[in-house]
N, C-alpha and C positions, 0 to 999 in steps of 0.2 A: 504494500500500500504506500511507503514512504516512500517509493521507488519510482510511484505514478506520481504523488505528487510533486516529486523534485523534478521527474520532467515535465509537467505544465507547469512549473514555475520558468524553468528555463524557456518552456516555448514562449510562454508571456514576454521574458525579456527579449530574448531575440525577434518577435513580433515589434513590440514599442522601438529598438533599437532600429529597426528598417524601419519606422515609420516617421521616427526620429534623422535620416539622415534624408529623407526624402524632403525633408520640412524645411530644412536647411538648405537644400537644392533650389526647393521653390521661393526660398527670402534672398536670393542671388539680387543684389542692383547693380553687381557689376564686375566686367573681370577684364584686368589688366595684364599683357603678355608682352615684356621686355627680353628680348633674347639679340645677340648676348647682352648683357646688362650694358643699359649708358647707350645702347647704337639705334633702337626700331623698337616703335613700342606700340601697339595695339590696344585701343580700348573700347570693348564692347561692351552695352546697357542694357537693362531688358527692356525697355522702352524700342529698340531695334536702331539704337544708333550706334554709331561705330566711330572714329577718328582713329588716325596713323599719325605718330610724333618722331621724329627724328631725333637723335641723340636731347643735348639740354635744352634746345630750342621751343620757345613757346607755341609756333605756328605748329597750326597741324593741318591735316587733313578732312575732310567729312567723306565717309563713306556712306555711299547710297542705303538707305536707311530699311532694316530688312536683313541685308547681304548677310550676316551671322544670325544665327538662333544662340542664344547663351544659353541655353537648357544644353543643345547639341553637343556647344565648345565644350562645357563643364563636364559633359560626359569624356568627352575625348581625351583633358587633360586629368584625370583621375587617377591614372597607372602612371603617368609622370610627375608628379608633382612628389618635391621630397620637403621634409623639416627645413626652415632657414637655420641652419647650423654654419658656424665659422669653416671655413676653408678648411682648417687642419679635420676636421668631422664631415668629409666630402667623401661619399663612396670613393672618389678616383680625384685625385688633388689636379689631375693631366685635363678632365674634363673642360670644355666650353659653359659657362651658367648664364642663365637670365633668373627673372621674376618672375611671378606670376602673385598679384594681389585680386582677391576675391573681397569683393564690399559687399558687407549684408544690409537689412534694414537695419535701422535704430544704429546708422554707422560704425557695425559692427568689421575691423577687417582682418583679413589670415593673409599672411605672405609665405610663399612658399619659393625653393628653390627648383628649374626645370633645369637638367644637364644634357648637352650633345643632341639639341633636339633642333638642329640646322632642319633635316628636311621638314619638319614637321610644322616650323615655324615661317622657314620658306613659303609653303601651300599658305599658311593665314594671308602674311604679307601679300603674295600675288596678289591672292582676289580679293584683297583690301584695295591694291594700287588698281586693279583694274576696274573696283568699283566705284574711284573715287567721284564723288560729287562735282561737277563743275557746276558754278554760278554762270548767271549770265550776268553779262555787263552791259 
């Protein structure tokens, strides 16, 4: 009998637990992706707007508004994303790094470190640059 209860206790938590990271998914306002750090930064809203920033520079870009899903991206960078830990606490000290800052509601943010992920940040950049916004004048 003690044997059933301990596991529905445990299914409970592992139930609340997935229901718990789902909750956190959908309070996303926003995710920032700098790779390598200091050079291209991408930041996508859940409102569907997007901007590209270049190293320290203020201007940025508008991207066509839509072009990312941030449900999507957040799925994608999930198996990349590691602790910000100092350099010497780096799986691989040789590695390439960027950022990755995810803003929750109530201004809540996580920064995380991404390593060696040229191609994967390559494909955002493109079809960030190919969707940029042009104004008309």
């Amino acid at each position: 009998m003690d044997r059933y209860i301990n596991l529905a206790a445990l299914m409970v938590l592992l139930i609340l637990a997935g229901t718990g990271c789902k909750k956190d998914a959908s309070t996303i306002e926003s995710i920032s992706i700098d790779f390598p750090h200091g050079e291209t930064r991408l930041l996508v809203q859940r409102n569907g707007e997007a901007f590209l920033f270049y190293g320290a520079l203020p201007q940025h870009q508008k991207i066509k508004n839509g072009t990312f899903d941030i449900d999507e991206l957040y799925e994608q960078l999930q198996e990349r994303l590691h602790d910000n830990v100092p350099r010497e606490k780096w799986p691989n000290l040789q590695s390439r790094a960027g950022m990755v800052q995810i803003r929750f509601h109530g201004k809540h943010q996580r920064d995380y470190l991404i390593f060696d992920e040229e191609v994967f940040t390559d494909r955002l950049f493109t079809k960030a640059r190919t969707n940029v916004f042009l104004q008309m004048q």
